[in-house]
C-alpha positions as CSV (number, residue, x, y, z in Angstrom):
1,X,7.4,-5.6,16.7
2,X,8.4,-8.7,14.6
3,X,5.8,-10.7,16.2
4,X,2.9,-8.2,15.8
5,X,4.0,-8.0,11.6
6,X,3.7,-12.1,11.9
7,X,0.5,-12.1,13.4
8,X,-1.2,-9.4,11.3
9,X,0.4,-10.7,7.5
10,X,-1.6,-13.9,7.9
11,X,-5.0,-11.8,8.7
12,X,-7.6,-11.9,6.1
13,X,-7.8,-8.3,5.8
14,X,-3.9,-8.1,4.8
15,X,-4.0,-11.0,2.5
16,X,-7.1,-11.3,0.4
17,X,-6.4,-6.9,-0.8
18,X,-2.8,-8.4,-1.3
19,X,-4.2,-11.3,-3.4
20,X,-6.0,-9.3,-5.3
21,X,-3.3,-6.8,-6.3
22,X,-1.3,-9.7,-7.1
23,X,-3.9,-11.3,-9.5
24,X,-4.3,-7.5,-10.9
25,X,-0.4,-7.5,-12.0
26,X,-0.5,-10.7,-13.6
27,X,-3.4,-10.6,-15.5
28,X,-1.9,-6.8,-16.9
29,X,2.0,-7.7,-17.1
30,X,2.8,-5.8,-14.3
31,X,1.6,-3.0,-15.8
32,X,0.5,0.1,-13.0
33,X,-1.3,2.3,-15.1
34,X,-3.0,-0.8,-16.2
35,X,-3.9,-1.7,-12.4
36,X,-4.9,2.1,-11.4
37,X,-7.3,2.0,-14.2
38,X,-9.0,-1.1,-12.9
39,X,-9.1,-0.1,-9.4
40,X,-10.9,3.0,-10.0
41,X,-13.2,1.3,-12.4
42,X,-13.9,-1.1,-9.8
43,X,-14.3,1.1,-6.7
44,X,-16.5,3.4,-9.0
45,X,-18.4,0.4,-10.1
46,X,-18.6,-0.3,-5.9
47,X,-19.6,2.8,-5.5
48,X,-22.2,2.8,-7.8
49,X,-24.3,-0.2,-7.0
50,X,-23.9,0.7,-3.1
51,X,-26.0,4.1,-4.1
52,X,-28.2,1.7,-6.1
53,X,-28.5,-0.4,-3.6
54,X,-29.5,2.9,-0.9
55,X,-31.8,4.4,-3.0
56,X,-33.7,1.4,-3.8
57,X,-34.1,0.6,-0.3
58,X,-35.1,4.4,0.0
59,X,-37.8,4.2,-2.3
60,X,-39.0,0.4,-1.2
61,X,-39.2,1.7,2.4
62,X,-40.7,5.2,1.8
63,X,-38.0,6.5,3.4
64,X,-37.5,10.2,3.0
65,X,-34.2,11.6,1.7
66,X,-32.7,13.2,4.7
67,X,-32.5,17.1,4.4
């Protein structure tokens, strides 16, 4: 077990979400209603371009919506 947590802390998928939470904290003195508010701002803001991003690709292909 203590080899598989070594091996999977290093990987990127662990460490750059960690990094990110970390950078979070510090830039709002630790503050976690501070940090909830940014992280749904940016996941809606993810969201949001991701449906752009489908729809224009819809439209540009003359793609139907699917029923």
């Amino acid at each position: 077990m203590k080899s598989l947590i070594e091996r999977q802390i290093y990987h990127p998928a662990v460490v750059l979400p960690m990094l990110s939470l970390m950078q979070m904290m510090v830039s709002t003195d630790f503050n976690l209603g501070q940090v909830g508010v940014l992280v749904a701002t940016n996941g809606a803001r993810a969201a949001l371009q991701r449906s752009r991003e489908l729809m224009c690709h819809m439209v540009c292909h003359g793609e139907e919506r699917p029923h």
